[in-house]
N, C-alpha and C positions, 0 to 999 in steps of 0.2 A: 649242254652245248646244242648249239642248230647245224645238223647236216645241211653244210652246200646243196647248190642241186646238181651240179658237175663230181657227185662224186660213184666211186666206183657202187655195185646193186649188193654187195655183202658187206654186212657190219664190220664184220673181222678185218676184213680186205680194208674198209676206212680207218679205223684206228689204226689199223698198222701203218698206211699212209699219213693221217694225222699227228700222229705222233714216232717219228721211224726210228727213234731211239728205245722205243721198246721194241722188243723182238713177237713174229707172233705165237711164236709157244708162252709168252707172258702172258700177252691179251687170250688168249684160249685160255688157259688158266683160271684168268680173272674171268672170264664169262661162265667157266664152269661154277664157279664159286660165287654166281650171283650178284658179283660187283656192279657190271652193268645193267643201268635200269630204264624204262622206257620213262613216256610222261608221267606215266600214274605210278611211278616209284618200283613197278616191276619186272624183276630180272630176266634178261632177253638170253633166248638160248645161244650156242656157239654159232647154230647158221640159219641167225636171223638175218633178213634182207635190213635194206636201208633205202631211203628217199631223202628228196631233197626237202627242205622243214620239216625234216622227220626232229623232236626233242629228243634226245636223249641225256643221262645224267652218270657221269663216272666221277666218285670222289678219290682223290688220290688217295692212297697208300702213305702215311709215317711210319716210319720205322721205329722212333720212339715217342708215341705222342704222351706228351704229360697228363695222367692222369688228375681232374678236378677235384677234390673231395667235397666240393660244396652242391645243395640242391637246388635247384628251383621250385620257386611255391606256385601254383597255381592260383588267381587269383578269382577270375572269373571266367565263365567259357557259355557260349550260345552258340545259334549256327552260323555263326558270322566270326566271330573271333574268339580267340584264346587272350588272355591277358595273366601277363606272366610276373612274378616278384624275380627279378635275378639278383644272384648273390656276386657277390666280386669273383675276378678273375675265370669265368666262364664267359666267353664268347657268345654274340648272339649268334652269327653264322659264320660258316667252316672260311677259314683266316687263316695266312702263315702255317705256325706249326699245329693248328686246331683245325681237326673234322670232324670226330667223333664228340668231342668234349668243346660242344656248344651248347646252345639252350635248342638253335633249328632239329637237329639232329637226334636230341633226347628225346624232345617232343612229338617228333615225326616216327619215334619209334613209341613213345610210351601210349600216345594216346590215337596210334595207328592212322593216323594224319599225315600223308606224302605229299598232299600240294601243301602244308602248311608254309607259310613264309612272313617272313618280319616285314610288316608297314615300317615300320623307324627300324633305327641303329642304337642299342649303347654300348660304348667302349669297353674290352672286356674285363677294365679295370673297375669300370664304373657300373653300383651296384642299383637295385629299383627298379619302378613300374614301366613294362615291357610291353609293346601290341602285337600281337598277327594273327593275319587272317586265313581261314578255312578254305574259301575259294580264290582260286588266282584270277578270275574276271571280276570281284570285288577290291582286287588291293591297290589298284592305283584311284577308287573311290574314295578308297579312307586316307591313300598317304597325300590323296588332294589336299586333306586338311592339313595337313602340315606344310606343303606347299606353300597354300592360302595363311598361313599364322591364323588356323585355325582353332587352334590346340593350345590351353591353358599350360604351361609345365612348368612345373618348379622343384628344385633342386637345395638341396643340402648339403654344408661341407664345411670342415673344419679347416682355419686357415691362420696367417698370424696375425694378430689383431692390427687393424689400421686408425690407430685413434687421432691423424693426421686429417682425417676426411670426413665428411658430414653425412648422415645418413640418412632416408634412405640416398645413395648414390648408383647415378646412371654409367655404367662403362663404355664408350660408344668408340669403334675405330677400325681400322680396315686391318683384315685377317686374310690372310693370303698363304699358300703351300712352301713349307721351308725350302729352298732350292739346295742344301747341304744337308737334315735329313728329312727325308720321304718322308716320316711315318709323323713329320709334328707340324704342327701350322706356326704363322709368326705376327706379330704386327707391324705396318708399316705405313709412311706418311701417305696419304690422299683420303677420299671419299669413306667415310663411314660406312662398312656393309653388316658391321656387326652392333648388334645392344644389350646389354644386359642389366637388368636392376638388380641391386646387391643389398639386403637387407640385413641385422645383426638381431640372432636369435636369441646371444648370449656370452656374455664379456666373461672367458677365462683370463687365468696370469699367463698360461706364456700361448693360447692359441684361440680364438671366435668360433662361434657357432653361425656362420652365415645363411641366410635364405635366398637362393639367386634365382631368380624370375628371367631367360632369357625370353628377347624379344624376336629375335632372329638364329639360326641354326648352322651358324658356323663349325666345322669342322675343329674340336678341342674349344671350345670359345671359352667353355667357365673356367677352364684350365689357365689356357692363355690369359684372358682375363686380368685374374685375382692373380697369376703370376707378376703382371706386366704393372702391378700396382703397388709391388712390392710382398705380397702373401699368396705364395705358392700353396695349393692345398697340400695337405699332411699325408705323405703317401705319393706322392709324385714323382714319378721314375722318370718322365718327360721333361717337365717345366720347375727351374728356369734351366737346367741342362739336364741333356740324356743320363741316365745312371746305366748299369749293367746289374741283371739280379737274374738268380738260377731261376728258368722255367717251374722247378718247385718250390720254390719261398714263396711258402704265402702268408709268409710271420706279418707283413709291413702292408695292409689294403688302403690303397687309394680313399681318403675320407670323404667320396663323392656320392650321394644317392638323390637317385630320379624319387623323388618323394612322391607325385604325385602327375597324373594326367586328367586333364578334362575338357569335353567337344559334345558338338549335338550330331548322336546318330545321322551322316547322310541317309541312312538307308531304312530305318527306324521310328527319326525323330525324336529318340530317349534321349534324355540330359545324360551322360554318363562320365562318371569322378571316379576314379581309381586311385588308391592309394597304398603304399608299400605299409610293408607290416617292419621292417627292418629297422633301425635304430642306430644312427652316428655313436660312438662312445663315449663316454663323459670324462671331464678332464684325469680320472684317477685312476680310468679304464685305459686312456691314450696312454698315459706313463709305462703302464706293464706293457702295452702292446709297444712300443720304441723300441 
């Protein structure tokens, strides 16, 4: 968070105003125990001052946050980025009931990296090639590219076959925020904002092997998508309706992975293609996994 500049010259004194539902023998607490942290990731003592743009960073407290048991692979790293394989159900950054048990968080601790942060987003259902950058006056360089659709990405996922439609096939249509639930997007009639190429890697009996190339970066789009076409991906708690599943199932992962990114170094000029080491499962792997 950014301290105001109206606000009071002790830290403690602002949190405790900031937030007045904790008490300040909490906040004392949490300072002694190194919770709160400056810009550079470190722990500010009990009576430290404060200024107005002063950063600071306090990640909440769960009380039971679900334990991940999956890793992240690293894939490639220079002084400019980290480039990450993410496995399903680990968050990229601290979300809902997830702060410890993201990829930002592990990273920032394993490889002693506190301004590390994510150029892009993947859902933390959704598995594959991951970017972020080392310095934070670099990262709205790189997430230009994606801005710009400067960024090759293509995606993998098993779905139900649609042998009604000709391929490859364009999905093209407006994706807008569900006004019943938050957390899923929807489609509706007007202007196209969303595209996506949908290509067949591979004709199983009862599910496809798709390659989906989007054009545009809608919020859920491959999801919504290949739902909206009648092939929901295999693993989807979201689309075409919400499910409920315990914080630790993790029998049943979303068949979705970032297979692959690729852009020319703004800052470099290098061609650079990254690709996941990970694997969708093959029709005989899906059956056990059901």
């Amino acid at each position: 968070m950014v301290i105001p500049v109206d606000s009071p010259p002790g830290l403690l004194e602002f949190l405790c105003q900031r937030f007045p539902r904790i008490g300040p023998g909490i906040w004392r607490k949490r300072l002694l125990q190194g919770r709160v942290l400056d810009a550079r990731h470190q722990p500010l003592p009990v009576d430290a001052g404060c200024h107005g743009g002063q950063v600071i960073y306090y990640f909440r407290e769960l009380e039971h946050e679900p334990q991940v048991p999956f890793r992240e692979d690293i894939l490639f790293e220079n002084e400019h980025l980290v480039v990450v394989d993410k496995p399903h159900f680990l968050a990229t950054a601290p979300v809902g009931n997830y702060v410890e048990q993201t990829v930002l968080h592990r990273l920032q601790q394993r490889l002693q990296l506190p301004e590390l942060t994510p150029v892009h987003r993947l859902d933390r259902l959704t598995a594959g090639v991951l970017l972020l950058c080392k310095q934070p006056h670099e990262r709205d360089t790189y997430q230009a590219l994606f801005r710009r659709q400067q960024v090759d990405k293509v995606y993998e996922a098993l779905a139900a076959p649609l042998p009604q439609l000709q391929f490859p096939h364009l999905r093209r249509s407006r994706i807008i925020s569900d006004d019943v639930h938050f957390f899923r997007s929807r489609e509706v009639a007007g202007e196209a904002n969303s595209e996506t190429r949908i290509e067949v890697l591979a004709r199983y009996r009862h599910h496809w092997h798709y390659r989906l190339l989007p054009l545009s970066g809608r919020k859920h789009q491959l999801r919504v998508h290949l739902s909206a076409l009648g092939a929901p991906i295999v693993g989807d708690d979201f689309y075409p309706q919400p499910l409920r599943r315990a914080a630790d199932d993790f029998s049943r992962p979303l068949q979705l992975l970032a297979r692959s990114l690729a852009f020319t170094d703004p800052l470099t000029g290098a061609e650079m293609l990254f690709a996941s080491r990970r694997d969708l499962p093959g029709p005989d792997e899906l059956t056990v996994q059901a």
